[in-house]
N, CA, C and O atoms as CSV, one atom per row, in Angstrom:
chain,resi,resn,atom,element,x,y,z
A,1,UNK,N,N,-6.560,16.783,4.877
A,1,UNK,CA,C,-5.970,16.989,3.567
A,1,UNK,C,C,-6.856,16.293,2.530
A,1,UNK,O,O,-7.030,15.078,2.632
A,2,UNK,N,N,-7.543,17.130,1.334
A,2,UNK,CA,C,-8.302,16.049,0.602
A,2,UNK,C,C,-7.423,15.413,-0.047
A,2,UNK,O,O,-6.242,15.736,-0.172
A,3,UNK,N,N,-8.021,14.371,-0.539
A,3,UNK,CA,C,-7.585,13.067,-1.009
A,3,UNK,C,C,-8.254,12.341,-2.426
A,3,UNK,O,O,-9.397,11.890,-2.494
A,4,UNK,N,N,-7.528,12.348,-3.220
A,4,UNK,CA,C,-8.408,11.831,-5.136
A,4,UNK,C,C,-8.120,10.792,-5.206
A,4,UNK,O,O,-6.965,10.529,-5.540
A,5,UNK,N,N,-9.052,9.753,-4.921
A,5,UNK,CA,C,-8.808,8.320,-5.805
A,5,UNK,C,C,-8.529,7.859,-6.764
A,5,UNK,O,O,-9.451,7.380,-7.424
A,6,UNK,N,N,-7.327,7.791,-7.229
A,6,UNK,CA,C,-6.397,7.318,-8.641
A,6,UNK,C,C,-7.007,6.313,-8.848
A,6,UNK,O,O,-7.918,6.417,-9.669
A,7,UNK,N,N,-6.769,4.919,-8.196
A,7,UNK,CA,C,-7.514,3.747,-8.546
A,7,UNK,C,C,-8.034,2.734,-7.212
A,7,UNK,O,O,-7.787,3.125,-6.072
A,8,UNK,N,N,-8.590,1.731,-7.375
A,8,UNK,CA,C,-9.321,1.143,-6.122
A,8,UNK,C,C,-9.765,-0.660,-6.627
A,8,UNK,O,O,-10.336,-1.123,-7.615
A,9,UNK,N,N,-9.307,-1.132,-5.680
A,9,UNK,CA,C,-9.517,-2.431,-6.390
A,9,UNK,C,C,-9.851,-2.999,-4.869
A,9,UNK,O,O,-8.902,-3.112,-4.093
A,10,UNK,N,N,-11.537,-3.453,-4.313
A,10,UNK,CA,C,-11.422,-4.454,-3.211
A,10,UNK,C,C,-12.134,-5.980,-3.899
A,10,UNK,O,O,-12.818,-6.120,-4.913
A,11,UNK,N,N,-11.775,-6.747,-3.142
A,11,UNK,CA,C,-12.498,-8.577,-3.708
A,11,UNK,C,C,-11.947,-9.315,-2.370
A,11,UNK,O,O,-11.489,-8.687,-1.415
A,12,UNK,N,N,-12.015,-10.259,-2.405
A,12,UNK,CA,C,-11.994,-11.737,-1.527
A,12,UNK,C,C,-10.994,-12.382,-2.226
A,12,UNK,O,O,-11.162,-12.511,-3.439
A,13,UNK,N,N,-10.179,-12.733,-1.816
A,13,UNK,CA,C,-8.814,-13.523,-2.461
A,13,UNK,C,C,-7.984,-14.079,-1.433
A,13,UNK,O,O,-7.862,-13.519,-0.344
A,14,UNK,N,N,-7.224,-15.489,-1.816
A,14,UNK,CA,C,-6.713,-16.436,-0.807
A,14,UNK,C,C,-5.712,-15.450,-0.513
A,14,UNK,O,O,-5.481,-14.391,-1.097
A,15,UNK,N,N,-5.149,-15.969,0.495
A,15,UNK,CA,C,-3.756,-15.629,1.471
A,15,UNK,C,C,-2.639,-15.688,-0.090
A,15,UNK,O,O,-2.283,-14.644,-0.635
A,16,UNK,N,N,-2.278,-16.896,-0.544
A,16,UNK,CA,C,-1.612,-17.102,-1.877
A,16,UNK,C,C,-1.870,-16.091,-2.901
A,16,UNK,O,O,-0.826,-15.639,-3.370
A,17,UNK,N,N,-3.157,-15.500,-3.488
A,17,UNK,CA,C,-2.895,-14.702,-4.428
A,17,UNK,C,C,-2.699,-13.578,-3.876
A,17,UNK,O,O,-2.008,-12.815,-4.551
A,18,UNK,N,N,-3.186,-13.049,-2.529
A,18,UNK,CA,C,-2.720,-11.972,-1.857
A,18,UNK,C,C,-0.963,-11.729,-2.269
A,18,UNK,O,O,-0.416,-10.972,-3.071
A,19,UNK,N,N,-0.531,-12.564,-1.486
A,19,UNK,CA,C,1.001,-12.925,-1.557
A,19,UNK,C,C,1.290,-12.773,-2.777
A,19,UNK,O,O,2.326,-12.109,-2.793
A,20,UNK,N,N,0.918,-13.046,-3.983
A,20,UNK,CA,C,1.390,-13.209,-5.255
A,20,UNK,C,C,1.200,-11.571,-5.609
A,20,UNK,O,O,1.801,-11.240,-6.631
A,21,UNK,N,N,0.616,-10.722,-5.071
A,21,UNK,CA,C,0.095,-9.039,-5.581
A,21,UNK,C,C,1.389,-8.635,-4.874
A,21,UNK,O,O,2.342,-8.053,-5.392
A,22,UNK,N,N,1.245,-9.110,-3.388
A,22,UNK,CA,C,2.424,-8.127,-2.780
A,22,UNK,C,C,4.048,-8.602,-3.294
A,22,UNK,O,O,5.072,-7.920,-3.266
A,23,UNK,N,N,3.856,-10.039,-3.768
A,23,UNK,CA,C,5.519,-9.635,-4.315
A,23,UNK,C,C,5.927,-9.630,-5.370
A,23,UNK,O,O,7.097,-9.884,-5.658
A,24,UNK,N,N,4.544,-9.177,-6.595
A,24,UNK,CA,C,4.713,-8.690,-7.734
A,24,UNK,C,C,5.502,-6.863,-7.150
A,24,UNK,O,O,6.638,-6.403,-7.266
A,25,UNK,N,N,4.428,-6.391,-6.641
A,25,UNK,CA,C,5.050,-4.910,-6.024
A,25,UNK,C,C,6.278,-5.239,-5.575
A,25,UNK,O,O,7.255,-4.785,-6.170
A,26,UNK,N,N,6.434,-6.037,-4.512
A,26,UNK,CA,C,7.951,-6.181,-3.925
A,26,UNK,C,C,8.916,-5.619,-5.240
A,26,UNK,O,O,9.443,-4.529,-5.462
A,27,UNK,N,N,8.869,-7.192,-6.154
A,27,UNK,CA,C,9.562,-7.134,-7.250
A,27,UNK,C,C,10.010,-5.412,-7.778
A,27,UNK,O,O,11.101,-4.868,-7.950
A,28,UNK,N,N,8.793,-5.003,-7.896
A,28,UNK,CA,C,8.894,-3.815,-8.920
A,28,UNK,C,C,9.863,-2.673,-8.105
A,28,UNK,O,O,10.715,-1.995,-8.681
A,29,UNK,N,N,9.576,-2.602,-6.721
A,29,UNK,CA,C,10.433,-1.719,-5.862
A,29,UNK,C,C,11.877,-2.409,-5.466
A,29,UNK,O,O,12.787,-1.990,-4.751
A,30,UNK,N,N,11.760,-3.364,-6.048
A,30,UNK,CA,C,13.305,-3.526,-5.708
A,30,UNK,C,C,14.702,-2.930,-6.742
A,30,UNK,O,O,15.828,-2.441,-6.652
A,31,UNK,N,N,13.338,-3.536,-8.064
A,31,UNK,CA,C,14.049,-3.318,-9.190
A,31,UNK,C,C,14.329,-1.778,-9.661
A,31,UNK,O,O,15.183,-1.332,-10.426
A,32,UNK,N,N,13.241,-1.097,-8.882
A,32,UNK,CA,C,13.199,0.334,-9.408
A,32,UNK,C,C,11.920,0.367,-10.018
A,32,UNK,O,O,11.173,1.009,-9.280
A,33,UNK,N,N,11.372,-0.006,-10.958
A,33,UNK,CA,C,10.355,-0.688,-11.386
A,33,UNK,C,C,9.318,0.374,-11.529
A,33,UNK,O,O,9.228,1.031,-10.492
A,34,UNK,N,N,8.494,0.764,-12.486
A,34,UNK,CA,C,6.956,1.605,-12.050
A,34,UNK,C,C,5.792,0.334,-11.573
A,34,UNK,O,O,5.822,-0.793,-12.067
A,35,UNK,N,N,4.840,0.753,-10.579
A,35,UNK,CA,C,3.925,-0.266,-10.441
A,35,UNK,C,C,2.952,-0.261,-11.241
A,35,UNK,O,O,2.410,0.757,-10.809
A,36,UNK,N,N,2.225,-0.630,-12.160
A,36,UNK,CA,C,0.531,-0.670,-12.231
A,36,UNK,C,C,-0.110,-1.337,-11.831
A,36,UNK,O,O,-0.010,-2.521,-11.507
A,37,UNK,N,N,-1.421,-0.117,-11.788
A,37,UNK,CA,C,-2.614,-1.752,-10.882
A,37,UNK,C,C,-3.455,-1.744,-12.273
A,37,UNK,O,O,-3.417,-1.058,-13.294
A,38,UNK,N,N,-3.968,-2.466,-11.973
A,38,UNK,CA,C,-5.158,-2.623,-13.506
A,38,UNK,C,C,-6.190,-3.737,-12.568
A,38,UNK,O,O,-6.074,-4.667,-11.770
A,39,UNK,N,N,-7.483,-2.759,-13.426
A,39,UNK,CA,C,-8.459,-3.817,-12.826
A,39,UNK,C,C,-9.539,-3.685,-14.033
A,39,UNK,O,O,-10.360,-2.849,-13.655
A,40,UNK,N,N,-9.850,-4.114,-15.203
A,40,UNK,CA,C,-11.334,-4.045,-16.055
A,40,UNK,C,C,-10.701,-3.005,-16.802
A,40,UNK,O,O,-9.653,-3.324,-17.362
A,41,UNK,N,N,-11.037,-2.034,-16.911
A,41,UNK,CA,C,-10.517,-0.857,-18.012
A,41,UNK,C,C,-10.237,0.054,-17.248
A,41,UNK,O,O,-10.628,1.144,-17.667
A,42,UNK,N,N,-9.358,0.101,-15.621
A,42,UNK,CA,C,-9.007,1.231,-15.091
A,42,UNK,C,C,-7.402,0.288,-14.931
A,42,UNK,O,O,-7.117,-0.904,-14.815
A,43,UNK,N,N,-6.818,1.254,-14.984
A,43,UNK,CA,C,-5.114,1.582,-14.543
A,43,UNK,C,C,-4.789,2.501,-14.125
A,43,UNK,O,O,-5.347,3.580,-14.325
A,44,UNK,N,N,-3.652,2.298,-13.326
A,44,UNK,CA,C,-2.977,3.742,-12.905
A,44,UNK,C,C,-1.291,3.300,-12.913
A,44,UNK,O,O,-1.000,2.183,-12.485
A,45,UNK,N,N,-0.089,4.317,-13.469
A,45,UNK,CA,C,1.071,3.683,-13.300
A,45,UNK,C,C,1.612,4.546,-11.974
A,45,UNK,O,O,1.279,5.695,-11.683
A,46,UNK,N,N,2.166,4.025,-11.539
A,46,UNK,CA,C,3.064,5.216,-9.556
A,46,UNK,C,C,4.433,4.647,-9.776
A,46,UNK,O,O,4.635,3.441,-9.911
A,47,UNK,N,N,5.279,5.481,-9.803
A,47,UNK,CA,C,6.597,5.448,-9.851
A,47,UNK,C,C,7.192,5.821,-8.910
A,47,UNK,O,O,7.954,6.781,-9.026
A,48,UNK,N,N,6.963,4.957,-7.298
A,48,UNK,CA,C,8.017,5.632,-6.314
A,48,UNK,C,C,9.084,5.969,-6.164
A,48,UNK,O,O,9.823,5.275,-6.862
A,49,UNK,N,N,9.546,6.603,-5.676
A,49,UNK,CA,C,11.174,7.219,-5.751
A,49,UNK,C,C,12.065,6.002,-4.568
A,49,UNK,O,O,11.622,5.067,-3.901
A,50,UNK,N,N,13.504,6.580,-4.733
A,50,UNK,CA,C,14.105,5.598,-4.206
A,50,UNK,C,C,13.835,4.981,-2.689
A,50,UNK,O,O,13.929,3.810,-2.321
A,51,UNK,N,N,13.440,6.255,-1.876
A,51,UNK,CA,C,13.418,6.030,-0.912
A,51,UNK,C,C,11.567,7.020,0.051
A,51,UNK,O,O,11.507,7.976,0.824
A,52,UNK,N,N,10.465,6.145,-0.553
A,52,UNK,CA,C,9.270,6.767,-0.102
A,52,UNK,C,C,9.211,6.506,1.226
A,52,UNK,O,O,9.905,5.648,1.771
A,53,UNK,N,N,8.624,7.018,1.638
A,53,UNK,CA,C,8.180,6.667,3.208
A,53,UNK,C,C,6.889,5.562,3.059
A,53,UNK,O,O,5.988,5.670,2.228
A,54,UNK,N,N,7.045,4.265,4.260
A,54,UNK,CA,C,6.072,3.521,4.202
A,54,UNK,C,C,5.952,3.301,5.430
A,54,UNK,O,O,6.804,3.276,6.319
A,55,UNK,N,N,3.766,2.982,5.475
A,55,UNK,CA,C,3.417,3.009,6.336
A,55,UNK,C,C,2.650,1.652,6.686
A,55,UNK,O,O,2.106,0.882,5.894
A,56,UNK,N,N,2.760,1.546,8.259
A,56,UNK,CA,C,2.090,-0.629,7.972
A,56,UNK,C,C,1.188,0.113,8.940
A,56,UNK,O,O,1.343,1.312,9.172
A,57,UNK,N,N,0.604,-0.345,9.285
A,57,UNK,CA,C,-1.004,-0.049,10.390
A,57,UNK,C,C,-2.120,-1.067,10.392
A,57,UNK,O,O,-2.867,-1.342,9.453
A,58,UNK,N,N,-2.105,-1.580,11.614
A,58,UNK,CA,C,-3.345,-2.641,12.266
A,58,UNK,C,C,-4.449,-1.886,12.524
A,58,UNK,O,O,-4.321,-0.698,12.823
A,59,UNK,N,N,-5.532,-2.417,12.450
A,59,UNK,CA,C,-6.589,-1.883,13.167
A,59,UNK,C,C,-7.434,-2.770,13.235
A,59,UNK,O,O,-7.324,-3.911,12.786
A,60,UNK,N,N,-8.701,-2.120,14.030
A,60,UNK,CA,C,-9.578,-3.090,14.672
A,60,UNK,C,C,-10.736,-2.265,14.165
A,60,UNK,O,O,-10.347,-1.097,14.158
A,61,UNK,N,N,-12.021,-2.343,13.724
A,61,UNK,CA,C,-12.980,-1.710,13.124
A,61,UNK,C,C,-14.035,-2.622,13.774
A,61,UNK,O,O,-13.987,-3.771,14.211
A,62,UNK,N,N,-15.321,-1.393,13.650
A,62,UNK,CA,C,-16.974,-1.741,13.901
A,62,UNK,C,C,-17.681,-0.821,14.555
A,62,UNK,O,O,-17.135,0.280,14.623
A,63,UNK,N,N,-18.852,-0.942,15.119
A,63,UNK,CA,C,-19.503,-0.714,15.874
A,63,UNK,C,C,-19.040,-0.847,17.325
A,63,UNK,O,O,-18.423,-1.817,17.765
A,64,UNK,N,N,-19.406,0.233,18.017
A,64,UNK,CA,C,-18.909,0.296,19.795
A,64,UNK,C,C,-19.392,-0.850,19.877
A,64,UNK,O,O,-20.279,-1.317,19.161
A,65,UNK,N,N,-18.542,-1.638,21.220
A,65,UNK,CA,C,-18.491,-3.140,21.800
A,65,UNK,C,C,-19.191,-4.155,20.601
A,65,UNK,O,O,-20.169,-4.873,20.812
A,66,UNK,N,N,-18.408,-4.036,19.197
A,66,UNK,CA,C,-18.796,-5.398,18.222
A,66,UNK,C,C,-17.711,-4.880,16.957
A,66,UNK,O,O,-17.905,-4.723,15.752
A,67,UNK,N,N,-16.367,-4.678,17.902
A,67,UNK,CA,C,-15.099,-4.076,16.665
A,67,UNK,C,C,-14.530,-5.538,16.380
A,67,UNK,O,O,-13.565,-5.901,17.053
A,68,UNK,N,N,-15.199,-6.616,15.188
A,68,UNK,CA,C,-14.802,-7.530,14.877
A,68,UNK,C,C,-13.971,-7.731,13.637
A,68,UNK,O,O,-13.442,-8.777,13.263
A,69,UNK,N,N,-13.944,-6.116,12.857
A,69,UNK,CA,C,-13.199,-6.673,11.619
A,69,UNK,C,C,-11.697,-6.179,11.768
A,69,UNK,O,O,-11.428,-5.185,12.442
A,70,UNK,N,N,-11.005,-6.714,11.291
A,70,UNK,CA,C,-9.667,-6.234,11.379
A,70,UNK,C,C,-9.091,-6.099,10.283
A,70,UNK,O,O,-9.650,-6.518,9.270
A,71,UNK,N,N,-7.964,-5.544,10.220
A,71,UNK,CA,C,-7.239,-4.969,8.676
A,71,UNK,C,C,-5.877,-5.015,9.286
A,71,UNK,O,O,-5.608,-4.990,10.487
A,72,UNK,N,N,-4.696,-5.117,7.815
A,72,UNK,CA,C,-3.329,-4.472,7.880
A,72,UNK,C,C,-3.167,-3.905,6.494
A,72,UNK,O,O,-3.146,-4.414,5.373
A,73,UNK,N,N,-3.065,-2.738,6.931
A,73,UNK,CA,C,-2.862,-1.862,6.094
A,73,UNK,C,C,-1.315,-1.409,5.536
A,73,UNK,O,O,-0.546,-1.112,6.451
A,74,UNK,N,N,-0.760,-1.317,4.162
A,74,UNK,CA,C,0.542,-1.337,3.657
A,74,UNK,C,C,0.262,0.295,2.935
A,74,UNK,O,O,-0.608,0.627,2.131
A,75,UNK,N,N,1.155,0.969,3.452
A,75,UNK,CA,C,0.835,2.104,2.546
A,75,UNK,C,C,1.965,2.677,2.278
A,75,UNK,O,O,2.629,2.971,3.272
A,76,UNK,N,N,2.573,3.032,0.880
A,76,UNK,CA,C,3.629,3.627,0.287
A,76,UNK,C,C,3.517,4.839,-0.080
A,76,UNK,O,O,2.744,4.958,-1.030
A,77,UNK,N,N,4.156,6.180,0.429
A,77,UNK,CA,C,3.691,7.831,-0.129
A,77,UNK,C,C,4.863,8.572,-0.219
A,77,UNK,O,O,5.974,8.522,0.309
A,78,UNK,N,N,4.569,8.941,-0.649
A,78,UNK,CA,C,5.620,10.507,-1.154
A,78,UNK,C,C,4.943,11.525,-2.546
A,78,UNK,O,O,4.085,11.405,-3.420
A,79,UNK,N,N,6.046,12.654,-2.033
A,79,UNK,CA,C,5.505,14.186,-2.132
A,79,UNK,C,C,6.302,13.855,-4.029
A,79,UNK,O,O,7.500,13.747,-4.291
A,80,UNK,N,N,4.903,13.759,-5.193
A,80,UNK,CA,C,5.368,14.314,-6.681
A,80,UNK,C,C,6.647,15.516,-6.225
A,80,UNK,O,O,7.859,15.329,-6.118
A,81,UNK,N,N,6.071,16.419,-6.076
A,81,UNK,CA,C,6.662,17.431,-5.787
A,81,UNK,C,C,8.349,17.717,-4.634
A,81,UNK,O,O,8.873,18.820,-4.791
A,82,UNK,N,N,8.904,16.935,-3.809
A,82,UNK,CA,C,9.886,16.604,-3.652
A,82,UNK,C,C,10.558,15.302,-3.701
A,82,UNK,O,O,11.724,15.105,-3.359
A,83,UNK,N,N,9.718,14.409,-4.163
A,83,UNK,CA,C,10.248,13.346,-4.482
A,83,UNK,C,C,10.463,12.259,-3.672
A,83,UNK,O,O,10.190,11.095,-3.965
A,84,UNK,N,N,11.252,12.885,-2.039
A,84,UNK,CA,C,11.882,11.924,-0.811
A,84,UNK,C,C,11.633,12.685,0.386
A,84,UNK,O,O,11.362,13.886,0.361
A,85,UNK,N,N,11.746,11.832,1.678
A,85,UNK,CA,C,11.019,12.533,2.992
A,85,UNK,C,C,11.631,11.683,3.708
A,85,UNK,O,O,11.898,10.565,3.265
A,86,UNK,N,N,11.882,11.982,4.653
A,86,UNK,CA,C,12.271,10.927,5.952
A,86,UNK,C,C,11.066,10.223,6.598
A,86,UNK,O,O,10.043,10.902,6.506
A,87,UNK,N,N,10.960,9.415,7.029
A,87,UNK,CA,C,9.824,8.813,7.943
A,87,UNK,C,C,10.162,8.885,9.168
A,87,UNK,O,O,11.370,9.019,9.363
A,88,UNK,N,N,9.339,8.829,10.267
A,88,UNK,CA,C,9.476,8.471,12.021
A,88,UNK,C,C,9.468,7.568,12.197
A,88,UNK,O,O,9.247,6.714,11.338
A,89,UNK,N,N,9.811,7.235,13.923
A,89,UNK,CA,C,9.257,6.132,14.473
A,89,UNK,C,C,10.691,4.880,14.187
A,89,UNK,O,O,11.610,5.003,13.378
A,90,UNK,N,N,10.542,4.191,14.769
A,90,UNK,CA,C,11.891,3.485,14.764
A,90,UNK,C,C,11.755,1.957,13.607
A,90,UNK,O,O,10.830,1.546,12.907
A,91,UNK,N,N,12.972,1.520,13.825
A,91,UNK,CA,C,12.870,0.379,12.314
A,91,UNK,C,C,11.735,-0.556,12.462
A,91,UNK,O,O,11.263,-1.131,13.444
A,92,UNK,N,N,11.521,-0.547,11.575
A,92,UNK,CA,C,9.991,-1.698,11.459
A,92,UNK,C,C,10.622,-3.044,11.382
A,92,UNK,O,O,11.712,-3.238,10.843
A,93,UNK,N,N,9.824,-4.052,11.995
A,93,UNK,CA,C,9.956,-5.484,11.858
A,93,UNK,C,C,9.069,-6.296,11.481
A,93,UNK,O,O,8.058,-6.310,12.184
A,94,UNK,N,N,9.121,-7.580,9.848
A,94,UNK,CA,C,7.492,-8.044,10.089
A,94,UNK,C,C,8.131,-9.538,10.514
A,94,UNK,O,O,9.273,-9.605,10.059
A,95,UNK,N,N,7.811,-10.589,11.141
A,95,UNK,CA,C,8.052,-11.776,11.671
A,95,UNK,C,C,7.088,-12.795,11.327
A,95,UNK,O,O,7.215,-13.938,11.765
């Protein structure tokens, strides 16, 4: 499915300001909230609906026998166009 990059923001940042991005978002989805990201003179506003489907995903990345980098990936989606979707897979837990 192609895919258009609205906006993109990567850097190096402590565990703490990490934390401080994700529960600015928290905030905004709790409240209902639109998100923006802003970075220099790019923005974008996303107004998820009540109930988007979200996706968490680990991975392990690299080169065959030297997959040293790792990621967790947070991803929030839904369809402009219907608004709400069910998700799979059974209740998520983070600990």
């Amino acid at each position: 499915m192609p895919e258009e990059v609205l906006f993109k923001s990567e850097s190096d940042q402590s565990r703490e300001e990490i934390a401080a991005y994700l529960r600015k978002v928290a905030d905004n989805l709790e409240r209902g909230d639109a998100i923006t990201l802003k970075a220099g003179s790019e923005s974008v506003t996303l107004n998820p609906p009540a109930r988007p489907t979200f996706e968490v995903k680990a991975e392990r990345e690299g080169p065959a026998g030297n997959m040293t980098e790792r990621s967790i990936e947070f991803e929030i989606e839904w369809d402009e166009n219907d608004g709400e979707r069910g998700g799979g897979g059974g209740k998520l837990e983070i600990e």
